[in-house]
C-alpha positions as a printed Julia matrix, in Angstrom:
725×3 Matrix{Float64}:
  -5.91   -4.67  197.33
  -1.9    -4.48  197.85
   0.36   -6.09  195.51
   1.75   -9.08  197.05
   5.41   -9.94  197.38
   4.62  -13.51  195.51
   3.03  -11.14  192.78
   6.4    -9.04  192.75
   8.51  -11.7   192.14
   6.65  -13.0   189.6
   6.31  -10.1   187.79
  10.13   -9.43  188.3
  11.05  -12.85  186.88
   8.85  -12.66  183.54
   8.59   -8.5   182.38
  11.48   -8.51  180.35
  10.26  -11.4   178.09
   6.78   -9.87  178.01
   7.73   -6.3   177.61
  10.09   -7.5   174.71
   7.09   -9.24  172.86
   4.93   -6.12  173.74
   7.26   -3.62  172.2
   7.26   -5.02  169.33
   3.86   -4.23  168.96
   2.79   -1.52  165.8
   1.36    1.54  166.84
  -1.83    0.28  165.97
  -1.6    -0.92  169.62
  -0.47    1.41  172.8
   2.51    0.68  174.45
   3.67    1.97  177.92
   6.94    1.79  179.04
   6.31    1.98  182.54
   6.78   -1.44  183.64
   9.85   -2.29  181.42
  11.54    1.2   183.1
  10.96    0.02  186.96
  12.84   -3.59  185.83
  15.44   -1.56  184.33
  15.5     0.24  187.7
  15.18   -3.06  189.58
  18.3    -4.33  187.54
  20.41   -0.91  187.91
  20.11    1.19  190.41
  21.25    0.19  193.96
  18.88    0.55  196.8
  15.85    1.05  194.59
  13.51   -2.18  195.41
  14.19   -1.01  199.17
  13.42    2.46  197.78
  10.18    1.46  196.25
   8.82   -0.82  198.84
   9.86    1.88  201.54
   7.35    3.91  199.56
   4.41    2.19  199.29
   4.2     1.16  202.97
   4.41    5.03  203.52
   1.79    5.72  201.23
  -0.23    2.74  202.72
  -0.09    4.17  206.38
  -1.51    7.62  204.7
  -3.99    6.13  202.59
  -5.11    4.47  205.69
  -5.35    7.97  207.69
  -8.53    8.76  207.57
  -8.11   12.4   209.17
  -4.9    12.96  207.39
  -6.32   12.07  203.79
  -9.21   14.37  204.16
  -7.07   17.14  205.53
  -5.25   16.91  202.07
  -8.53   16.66  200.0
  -9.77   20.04  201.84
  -6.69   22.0   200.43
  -6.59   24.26  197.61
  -5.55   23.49  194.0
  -2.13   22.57  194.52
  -0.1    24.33  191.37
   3.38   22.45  190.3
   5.48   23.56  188.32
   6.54   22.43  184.77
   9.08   21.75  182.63
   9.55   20.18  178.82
  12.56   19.31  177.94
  12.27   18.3   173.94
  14.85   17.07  172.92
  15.44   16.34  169.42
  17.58   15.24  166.35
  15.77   16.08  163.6
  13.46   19.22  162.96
  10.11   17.31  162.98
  11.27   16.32  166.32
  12.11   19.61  167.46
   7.9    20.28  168.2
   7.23   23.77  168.48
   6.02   25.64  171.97
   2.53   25.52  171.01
   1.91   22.06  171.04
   3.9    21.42  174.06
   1.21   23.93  175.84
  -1.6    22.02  173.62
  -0.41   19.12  176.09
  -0.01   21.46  179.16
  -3.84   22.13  178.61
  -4.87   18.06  178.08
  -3.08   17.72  181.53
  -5.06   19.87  183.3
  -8.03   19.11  182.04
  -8.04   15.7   182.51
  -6.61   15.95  186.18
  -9.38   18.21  187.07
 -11.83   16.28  185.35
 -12.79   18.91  182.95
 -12.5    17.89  179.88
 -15.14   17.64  177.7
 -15.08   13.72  176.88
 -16.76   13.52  180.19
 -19.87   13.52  178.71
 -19.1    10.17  177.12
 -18.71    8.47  180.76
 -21.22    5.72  181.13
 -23.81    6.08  183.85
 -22.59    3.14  185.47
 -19.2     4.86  186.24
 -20.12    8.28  186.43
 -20.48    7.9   190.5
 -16.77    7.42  190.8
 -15.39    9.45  188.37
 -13.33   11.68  189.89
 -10.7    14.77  189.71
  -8.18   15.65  191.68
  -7.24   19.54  192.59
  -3.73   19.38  190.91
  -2.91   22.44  188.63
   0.38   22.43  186.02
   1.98   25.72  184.89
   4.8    26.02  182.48
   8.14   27.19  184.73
   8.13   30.59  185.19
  12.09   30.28  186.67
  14.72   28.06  186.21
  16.52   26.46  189.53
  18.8    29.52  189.25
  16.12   31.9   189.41
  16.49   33.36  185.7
  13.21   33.67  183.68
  11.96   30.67  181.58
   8.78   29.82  179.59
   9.66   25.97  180.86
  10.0    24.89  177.44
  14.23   23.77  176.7
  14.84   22.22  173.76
  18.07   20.51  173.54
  19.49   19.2   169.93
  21.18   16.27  170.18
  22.62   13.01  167.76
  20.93   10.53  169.32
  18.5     9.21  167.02
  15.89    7.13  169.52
  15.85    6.96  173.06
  14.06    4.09  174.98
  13.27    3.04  178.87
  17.04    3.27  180.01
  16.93    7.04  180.55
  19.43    8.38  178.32
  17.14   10.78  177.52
  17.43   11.99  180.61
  21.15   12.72  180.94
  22.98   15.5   178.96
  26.05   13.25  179.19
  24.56   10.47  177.6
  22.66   12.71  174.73
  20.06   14.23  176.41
  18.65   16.54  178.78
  19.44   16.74  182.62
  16.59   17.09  185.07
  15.93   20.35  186.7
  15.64   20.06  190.76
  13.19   17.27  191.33
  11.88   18.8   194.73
  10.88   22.12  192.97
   9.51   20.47  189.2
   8.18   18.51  187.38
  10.3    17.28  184.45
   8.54   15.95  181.04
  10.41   15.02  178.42
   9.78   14.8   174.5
  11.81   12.88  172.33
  11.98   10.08  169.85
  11.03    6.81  171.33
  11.17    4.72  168.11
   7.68    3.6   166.26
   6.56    1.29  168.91
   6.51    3.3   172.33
   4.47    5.83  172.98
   6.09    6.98  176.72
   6.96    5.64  180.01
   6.77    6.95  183.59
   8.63    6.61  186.99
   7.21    5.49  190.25
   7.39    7.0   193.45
   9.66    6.03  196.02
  10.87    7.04  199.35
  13.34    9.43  198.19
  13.58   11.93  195.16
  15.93   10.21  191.88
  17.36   12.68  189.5
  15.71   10.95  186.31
  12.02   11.49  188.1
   9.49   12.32  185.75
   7.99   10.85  182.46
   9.01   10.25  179.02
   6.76   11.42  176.15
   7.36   10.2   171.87
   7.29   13.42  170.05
   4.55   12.02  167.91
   1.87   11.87  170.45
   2.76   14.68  172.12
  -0.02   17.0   172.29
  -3.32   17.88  170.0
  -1.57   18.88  166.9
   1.4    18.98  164.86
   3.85   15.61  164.99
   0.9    14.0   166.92
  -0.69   11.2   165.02
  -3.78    9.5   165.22
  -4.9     7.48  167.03
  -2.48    9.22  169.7
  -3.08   12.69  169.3
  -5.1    13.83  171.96
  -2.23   14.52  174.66
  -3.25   11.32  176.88
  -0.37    9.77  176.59
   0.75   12.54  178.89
  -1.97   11.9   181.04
  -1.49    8.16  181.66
   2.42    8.2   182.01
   1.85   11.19  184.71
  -0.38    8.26  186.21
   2.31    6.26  186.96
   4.37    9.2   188.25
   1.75    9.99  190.99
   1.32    5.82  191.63
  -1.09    4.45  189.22
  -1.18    1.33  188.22
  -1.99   -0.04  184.7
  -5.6    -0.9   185.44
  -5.72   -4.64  185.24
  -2.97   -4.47  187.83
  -0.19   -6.06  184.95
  -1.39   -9.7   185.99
  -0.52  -11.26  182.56
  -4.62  -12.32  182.54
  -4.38  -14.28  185.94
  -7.07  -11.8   187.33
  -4.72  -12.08  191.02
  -3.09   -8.36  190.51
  -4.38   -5.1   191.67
  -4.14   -1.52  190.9
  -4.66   -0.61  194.16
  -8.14    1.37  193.85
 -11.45   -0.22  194.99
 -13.87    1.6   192.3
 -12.05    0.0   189.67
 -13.67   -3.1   188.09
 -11.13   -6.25  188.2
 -10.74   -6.76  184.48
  -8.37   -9.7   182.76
  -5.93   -7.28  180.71
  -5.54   -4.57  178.46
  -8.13   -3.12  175.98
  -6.74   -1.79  172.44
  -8.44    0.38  170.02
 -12.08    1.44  171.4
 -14.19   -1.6   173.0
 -17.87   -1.34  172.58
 -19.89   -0.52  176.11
 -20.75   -2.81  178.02
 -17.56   -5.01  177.95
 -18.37   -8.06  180.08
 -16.37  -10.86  180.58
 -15.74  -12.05  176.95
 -13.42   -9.93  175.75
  -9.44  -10.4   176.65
  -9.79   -7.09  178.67
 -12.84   -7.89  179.92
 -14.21   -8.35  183.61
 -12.92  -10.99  185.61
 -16.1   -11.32  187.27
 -19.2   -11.96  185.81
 -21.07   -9.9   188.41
 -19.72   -7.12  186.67
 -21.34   -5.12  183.73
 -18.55   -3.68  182.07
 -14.64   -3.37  182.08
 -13.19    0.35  182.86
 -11.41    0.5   179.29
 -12.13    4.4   179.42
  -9.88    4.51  181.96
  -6.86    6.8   181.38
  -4.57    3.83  182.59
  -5.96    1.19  180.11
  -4.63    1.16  176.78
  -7.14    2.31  174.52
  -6.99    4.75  172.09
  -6.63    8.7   172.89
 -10.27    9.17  171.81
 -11.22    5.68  173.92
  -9.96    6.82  177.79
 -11.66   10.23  179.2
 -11.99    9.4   182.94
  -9.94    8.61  186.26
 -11.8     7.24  189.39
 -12.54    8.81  193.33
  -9.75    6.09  194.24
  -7.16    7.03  191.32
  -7.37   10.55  192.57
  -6.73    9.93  196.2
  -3.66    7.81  195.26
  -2.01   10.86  193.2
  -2.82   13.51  195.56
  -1.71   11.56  198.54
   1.9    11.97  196.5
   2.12   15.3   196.19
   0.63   15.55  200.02
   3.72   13.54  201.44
   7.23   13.4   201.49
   9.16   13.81  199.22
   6.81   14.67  196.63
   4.56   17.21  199.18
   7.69   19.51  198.08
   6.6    20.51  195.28
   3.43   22.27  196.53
   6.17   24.99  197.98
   7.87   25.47  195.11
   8.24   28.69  193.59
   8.68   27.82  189.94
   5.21   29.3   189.08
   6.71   32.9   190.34
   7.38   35.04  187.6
  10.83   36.79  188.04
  10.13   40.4   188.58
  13.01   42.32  187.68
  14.28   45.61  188.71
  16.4    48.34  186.51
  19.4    48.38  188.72
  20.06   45.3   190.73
  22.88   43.61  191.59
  24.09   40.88  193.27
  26.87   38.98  195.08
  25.7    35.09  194.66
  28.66   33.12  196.02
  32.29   33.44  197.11
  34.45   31.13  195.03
  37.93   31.79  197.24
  38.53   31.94  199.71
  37.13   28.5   201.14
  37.77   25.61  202.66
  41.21   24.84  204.21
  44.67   26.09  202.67
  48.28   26.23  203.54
  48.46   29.83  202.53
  48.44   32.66  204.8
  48.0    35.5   201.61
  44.52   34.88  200.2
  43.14   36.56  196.77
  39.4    36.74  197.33
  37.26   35.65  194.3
  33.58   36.47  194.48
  30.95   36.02  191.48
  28.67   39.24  190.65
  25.14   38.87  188.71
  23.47   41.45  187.19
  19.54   40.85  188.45
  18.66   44.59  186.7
  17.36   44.97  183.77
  19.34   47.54  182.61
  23.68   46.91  181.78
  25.11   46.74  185.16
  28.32   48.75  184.14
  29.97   49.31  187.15
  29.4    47.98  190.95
  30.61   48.65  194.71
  31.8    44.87  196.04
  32.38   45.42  199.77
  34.24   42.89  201.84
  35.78   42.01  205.2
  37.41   39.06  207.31
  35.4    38.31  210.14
  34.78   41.27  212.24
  37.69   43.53  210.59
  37.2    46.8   208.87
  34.87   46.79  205.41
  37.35   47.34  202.12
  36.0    48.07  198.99
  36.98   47.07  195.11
  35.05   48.88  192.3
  33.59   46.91  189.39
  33.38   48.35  185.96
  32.57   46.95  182.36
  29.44   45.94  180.75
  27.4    42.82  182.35
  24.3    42.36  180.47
  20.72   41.59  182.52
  21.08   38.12  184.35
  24.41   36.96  183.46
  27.19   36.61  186.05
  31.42   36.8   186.27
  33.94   36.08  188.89
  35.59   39.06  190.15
  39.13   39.13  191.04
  39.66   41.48  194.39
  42.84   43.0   194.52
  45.78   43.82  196.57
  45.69   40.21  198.26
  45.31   40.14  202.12
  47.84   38.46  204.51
  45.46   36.34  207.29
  46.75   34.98  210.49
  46.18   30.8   210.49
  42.9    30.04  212.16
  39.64   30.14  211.09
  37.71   32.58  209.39
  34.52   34.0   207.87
  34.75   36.13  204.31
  32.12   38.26  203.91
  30.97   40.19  200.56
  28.06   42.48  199.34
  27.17   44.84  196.64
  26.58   48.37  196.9
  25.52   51.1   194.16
  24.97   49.51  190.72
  25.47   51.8   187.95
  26.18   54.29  190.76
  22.5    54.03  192.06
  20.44   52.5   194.89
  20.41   48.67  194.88
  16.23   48.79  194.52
  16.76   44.7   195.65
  19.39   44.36  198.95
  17.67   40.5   199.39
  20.49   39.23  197.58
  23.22   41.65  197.9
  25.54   39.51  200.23
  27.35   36.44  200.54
  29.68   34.69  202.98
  32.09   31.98  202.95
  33.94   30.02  205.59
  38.01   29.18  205.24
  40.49   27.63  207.62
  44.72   28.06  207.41
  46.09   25.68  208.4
  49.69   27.33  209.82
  51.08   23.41  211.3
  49.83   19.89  211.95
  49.06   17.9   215.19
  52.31   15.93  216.45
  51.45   12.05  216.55
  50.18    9.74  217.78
  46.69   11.13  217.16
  43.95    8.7   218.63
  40.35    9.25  218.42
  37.61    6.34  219.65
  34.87    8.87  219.82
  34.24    8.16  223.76
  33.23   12.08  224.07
  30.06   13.09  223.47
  30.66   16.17  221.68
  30.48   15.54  217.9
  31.98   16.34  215.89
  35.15   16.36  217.62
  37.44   19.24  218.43
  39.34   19.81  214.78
  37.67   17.44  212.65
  35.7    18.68  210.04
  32.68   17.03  208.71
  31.24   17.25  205.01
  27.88   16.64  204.33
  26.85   18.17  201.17
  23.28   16.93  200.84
  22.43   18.07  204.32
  21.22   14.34  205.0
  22.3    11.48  206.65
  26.04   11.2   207.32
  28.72   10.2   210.29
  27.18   10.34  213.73
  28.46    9.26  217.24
  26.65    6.16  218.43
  26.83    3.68  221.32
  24.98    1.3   219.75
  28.1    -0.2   218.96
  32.07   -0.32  219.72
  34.91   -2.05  218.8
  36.19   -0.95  222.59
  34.71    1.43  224.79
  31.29    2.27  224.5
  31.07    4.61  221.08
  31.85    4.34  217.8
  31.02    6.62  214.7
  29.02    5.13  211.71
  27.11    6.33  208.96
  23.38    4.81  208.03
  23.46    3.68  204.65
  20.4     1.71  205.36
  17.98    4.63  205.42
  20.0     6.88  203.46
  17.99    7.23  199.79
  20.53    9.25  197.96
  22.9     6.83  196.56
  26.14    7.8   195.41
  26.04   10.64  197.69
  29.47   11.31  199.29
  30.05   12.14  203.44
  33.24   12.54  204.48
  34.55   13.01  208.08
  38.23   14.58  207.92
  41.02   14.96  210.91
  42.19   17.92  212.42
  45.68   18.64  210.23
  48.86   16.39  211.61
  52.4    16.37  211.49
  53.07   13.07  210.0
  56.92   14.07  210.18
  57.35   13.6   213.7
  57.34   10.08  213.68
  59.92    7.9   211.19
  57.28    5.8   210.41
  53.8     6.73  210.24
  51.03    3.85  209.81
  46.83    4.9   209.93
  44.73    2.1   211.99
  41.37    1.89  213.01
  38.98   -0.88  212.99
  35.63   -1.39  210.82
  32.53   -3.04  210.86
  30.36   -3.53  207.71
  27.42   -5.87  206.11
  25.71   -5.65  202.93
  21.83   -5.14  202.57
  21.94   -7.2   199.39
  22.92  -10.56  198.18
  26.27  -10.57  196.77
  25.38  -13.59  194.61
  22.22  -11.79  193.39
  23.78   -8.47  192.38
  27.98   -8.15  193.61
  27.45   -4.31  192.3
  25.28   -3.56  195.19
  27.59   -2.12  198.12
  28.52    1.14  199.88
  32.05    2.19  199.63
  34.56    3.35  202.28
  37.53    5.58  200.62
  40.01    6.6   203.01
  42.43    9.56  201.23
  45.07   11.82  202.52
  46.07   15.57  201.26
  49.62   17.21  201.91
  48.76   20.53  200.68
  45.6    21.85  203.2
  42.96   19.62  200.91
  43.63   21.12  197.51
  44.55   17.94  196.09
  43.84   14.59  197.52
  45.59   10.79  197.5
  43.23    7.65  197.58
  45.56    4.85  200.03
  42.3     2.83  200.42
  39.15    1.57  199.18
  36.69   -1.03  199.83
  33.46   -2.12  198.46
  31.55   -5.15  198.19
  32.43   -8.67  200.34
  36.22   -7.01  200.47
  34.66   -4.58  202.9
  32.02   -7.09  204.56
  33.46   -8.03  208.28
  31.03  -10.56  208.67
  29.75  -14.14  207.78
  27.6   -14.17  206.32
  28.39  -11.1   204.44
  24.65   -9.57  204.1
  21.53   -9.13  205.68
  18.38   -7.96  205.1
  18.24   -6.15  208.13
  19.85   -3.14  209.46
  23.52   -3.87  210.96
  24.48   -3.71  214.73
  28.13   -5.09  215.1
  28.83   -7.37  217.8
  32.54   -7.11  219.52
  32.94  -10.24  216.77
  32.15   -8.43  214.28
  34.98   -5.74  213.54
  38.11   -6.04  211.43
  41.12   -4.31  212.11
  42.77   -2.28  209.28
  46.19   -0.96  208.34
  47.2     1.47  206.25
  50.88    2.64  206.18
  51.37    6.35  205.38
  55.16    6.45  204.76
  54.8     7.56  201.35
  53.78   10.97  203.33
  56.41   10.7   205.97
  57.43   14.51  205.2
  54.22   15.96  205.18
  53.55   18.72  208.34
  50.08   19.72  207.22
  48.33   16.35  206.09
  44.58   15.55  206.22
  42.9    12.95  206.08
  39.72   12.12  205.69
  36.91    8.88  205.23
  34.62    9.14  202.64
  31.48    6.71  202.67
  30.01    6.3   199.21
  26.55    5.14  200.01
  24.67    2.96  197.72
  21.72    2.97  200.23
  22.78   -0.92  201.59
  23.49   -1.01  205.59
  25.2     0.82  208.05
  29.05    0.88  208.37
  31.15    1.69  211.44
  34.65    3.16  212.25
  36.21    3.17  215.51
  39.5     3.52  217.23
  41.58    5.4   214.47
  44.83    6.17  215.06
  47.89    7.65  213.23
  50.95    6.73  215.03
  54.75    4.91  214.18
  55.04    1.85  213.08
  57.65    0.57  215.53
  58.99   -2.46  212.83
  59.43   -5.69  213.4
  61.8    -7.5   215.93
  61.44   -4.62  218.22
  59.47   -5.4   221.52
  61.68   -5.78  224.65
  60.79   -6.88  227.96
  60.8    -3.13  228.85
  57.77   -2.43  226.91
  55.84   -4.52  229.5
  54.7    -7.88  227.54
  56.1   -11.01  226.09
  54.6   -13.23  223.35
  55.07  -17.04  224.32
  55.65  -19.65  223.32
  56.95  -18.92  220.13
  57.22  -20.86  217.85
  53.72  -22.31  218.59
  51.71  -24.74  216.79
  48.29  -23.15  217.64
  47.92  -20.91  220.65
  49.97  -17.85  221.76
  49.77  -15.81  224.79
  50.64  -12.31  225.65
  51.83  -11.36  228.74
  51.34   -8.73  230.3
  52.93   -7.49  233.01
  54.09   -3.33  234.17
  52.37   -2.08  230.88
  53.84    1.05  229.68
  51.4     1.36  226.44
  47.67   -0.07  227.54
  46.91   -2.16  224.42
  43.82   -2.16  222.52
  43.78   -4.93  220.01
  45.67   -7.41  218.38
  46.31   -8.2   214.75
  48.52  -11.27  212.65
  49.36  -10.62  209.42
  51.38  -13.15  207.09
  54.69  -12.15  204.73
  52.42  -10.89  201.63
  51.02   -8.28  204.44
  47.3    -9.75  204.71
  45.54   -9.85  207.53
  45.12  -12.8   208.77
  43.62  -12.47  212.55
  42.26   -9.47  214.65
  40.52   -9.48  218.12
  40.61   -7.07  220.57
  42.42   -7.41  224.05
  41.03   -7.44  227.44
  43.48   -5.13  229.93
  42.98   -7.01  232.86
  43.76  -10.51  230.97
  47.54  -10.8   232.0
  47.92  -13.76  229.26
  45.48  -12.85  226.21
  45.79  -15.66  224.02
  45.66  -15.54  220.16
  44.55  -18.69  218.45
  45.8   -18.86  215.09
  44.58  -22.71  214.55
  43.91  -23.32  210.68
  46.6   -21.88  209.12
  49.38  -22.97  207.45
  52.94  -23.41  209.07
  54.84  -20.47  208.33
  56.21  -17.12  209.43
  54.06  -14.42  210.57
  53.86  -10.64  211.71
  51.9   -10.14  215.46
  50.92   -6.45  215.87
  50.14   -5.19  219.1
  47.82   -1.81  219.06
  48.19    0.33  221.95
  46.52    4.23  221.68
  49.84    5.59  220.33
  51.96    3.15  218.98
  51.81   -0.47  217.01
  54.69   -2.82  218.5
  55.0    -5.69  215.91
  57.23   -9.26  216.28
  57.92  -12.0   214.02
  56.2   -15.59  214.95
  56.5   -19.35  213.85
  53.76  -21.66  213.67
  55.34  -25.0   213.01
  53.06  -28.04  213.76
């Protein structure tokens, strides 16, 4: 059976107070911290409900893949990497390597059912006791391909850690997370006298805290691990919840309603303590919920008996955790190369990455800066760095000093070379360390991509996005995560029939920046110069519920070719909502209704010949958000139309209703915008060309003077207006 949603909320509404009570629990009693993380996660992290739910009803259509499923139970052992980070503030904390391994060993002998507690299975469950073919090695390489034993151990002043994850960030006194896609990250610590560890759940995209938690004193067979806890199975059941097991009474509170999701489990009324006697019928408080059944599972490795009490997973469990590492994200792992040893040679070296020149810059002379690494075993004591722009002739710089085996330093190449503005590829390799063959070329080169920017695009600069090529001709789009980020659509348009948005809605990584950044313009060749372009934008979440929850849009500017950058607006939250209501659970289409017209001014940067700027969407995985119609032009003041420009704004004053007229256009306008004295916006709606008298209803609001912009593809013509009832 499936959780329910009833079930969820439920749970959701009373773990905290339960969890509290539990923990305070001696450890004469197990405690997991499982449950009391994913509220934490509930509470905290934006998007991850969605997250988790998106998940499960993955793993539910591959669970229910018959073909699929046994596909993944034919493969091979699947070996994943591991790493222990133990992290520690006093020396008993600090556990040595061998009992970390001592713990390697539990894991993979309980995941492969082979350890030797099997014999203690009951008849009546040895039918469904089951392994699954998941091998764990210690990390043979870190993520930057240096040798490791996978064992870091990180000092630190904390003196307990608990569910929140601190332990988990070097920042906040722990240990960061090597690359979740390639490990698996375990880490040791002190979790105060009444937690033994905690796990996290699966969801539909990889977080940077994913792994489990482990107290250093039941860590293991030996050593700082005490009895009853000091068989290593803590490890085991915590890795449970990482690969999507559920506590084994399905964390009903005794209502006998939950699940753990497995068939060949017995439905049983709670948790079991200490070591029941066998058969455990329905008496007990983790006993059976049915009388039909002999016996409760309390050996289970997710009940919470003793270490010496739990010695057996089922068929079920083990199709649940080797569906996770079968499909994405998780299947990633299986590919990893962590379990490589690093071979090294005597004389290699290498040219990893180019840190200048790259990106855009005002500056025609460049001084290249590349980073060398000495892969060789021996002292790499001097080195050939060969480089070129684009397809010009190779020049050389020559490398001496003493670079011990693996370590790296930047290399300064000089003279510096004079480049004609455009763009252009740098290009860099290593020849002849220590004046011999390179026995490893794999890794020799390196590249890097920079633009100079000589002058900027005279205004008015429009783009609505109507072509099909994307991105368009001079804009630059970064998209660091190589995941979802600004496309072209026509599922929506503020005019025309294309817009550019972003989708926040299935986008996972939250907090991950995309930017989409204009060609360079001359902002000096107008007096004035004012950014436009109109939005559209609804939350996922309830504002009321959690106001936290939101994707951001930033919109910043650089005068000096994107060395440095200005923020002149940001919006999050029901400030960047265009709609009532201002969320949905669904995924947002924008009606022609539904857009908001926005105005920056940029005459803070009136001298700038070389400016960028560029959008930025911060997404917090909520809903999709939409741009359209942006355009840097002058702002033409106010008192400034004529009859010449080819409309007229009657009557004026008004005491509701205005009308444009328009008649021998010489701008074709777009939209139209009020705005009152304090500069808000109070009004926007778009204009139809072929209505000669658009009107503008500004019924509602308050007598008073206000500011009517008129947004044509290159300019903004603005008037003052009187309502006056």
């Amino acid at each position: 059976m499936k959780m329910n949603l009833l079930y969820n909320l439920f749970f959701v509404l009373i773990i905290s107070v339960t969890y509290a009570q539990q923990n305070q629990v001696t450890n004469n009693h197990r405690t997991c911290g499982t449950k009391d993380h994913h509220q934490f996660l509930l509470e905290t992290r934006p998007g991850y409900q969605k997250d988790f739910e998106k998940y499960n009803a993955r793993m539910s259509d591959f669970l229910s893949n018959t073909s699929a499923l046994k596909m993944s139970l034919s493969n091979s052992t699947i070996t994943i990497p591991v790493v222990f980070h133990v992290v520690y503030n006093t020396p008993a904390e600090n556990i040595t390597d061998s009992q970390v391994i001592s713990q390697l060993n539990v894991l993979n002998a309980d995941f492969q059912k082979l350890n030797a507690d099997t014999a203690l299975i009951p008849t009546l469950f040895r039918p469904v006791a089951g392994g699954v073919p998941i091998s764990f090695c210690l990390a043979q390489r870190n993520p930057e391909g240096n040798p490791t034993n996978g064992i870091v151990h990180k000092s630190t002043t904390i003196t307990s850690f608990t569910t929140d994850d601190k332990v988990k960030k070097t920042v906040l006194g722990g240990d960061d997370a090597w690359d979740v896609s390639r490990y698996m990250n375990i880490w040791i610590c002190d979790l105060g006298n009444s937690l033994l560890g905690y796990g996290e759940f699966p969801t539909a995209s990889y977080s940077n805290t994913y792994g489990l938690v482990i107290n250093y004193t039941c860590t293991g067979t030996f050593g700082t691990a005490q009895s009853p806890y000091d068989l290593g199975r803590t490890g085991t059941h915590e890795f449970g919840h990482c690969f999507n097991l559920e506590h084994i009474w399905g964390d009903d509170f005794g209502s006998c309603f939950g699940s753990d999701q497995c068939n060949d489990t017995p439905n049983q009324k709670g948790e079991n303590y200490g070591i029941p006697t066998f058969p455990q019928g329905t008496g007990a408080a983790g006993g059976c919920c049915n009388a039909s059944d002999t016996s409760s599972m309390f050996m289970n490795y997710m009940d919470y008996t003793d270490d010496a009490g739990m010695y057996m997973f089922t068929n079920d469990q083990c199709v649940r955790m080797f569906a996770v590492v079968s499909t994405a994200p998780y299947n990633s792992l299986q590919t990893s190369d962590g379990c490589l040893p690093v071979v090294l040679m005597s004389d290699d070296a290498a040219s990893p990455f180019v840190l200048q020149p790259i990106g855009n810059t005002c500056d025609s002379v460049i001084t290249p800066v590349v980073v060398i690494k000495n892969w060789g075993v021996n002292p790499l004591s001097s080195v050939i760095i060969n480089y070129q722009i684009d397809n010009q002739p190779v020049m050389t710089n020559l490398f001496t000093g003493n670079l011990p085996s693996l370590m790296s330093t930047a290399v300064t190449i000089m003279p510096s070379i004079t480049v004609a503005p455009g763009s252009h590829t740098f290009t860099c390799y290593t020849t002849l360390p220590n004046g011999l063959t390179d026995q490893n070329t794999i890794n020799d080169t390196s590249y890097s991509a920079f633009n100079i920017i000589a002058s900027g695009n005279t205004l008015p600069f429009f783009e609505g996005f109507e072509s099909s090529t994307f991105v368009p001709a001079g804009w630059t789009l970064y998209n660091p995560d190589g995941a979802d980020t600004w496309t072209r659509t026509t599922a929506a348009a503020k005019s025309g029939v294309a817009s550019v948005r972003i989708d926040n809605y299935n986008n996972d990584f939250t907090g991950e920046y995309d930017e989409l950044i204009t060609p360079a313009l001359n902002l000096s060749s107008v007096s004035s110069p004012v950014l436009t372009f109109d939005l559209a934008y609804k939350l996922y979440t309830n504002p009321a519920a959690n106001p936290n929850y939101s994707d951001t849009l930033e919109v910043l500017i650089s005068t000096d070719c994107g060395v440095t950058w200005n923020s002149v607006y940001k919006k999050f939250g029901t400030q960047l909502t265009t709609t009532t209501p201002t969320y949905q659970n669904l995924a947002f289409t924008p009606s022609s209704a539904q857009w908001r017209f926005e105005t920056i001014s940029l005459s803070s940067f009136a001298s700038a010949q070389r400016a960028l700027i560029k959008f930025r969407n911060i997404s917090q995985y909520e809903n999709f958000l939409y741009l359209d119609n942006i355009n840097i032009s002058e702002f033409t003041g106010v008192d400034e139309l004529s009859q010449n420009d080819g409309f007229t704004i009657l009557p004026n004053p008004s005491k509701d209703v205005f009308f444009i007229s328009q008649k021998n256009l010489t701008e074709e306008l777009i939209s139209v915008s009020v705005s009152n004295v304090l500069g808000e916006c109070v009004y926007a709606g778009s204009i139809n060309k072929n209505d000669s008298n658009a009107a503008v209803d500004l019924t509602g609001l308050p007598d008073g003077i206000y500011i009517i912009h008129l947004h044509s593809k290159s300019m903004i013509f603005s008037q003052k207006i009187i309502l006056s009832n």
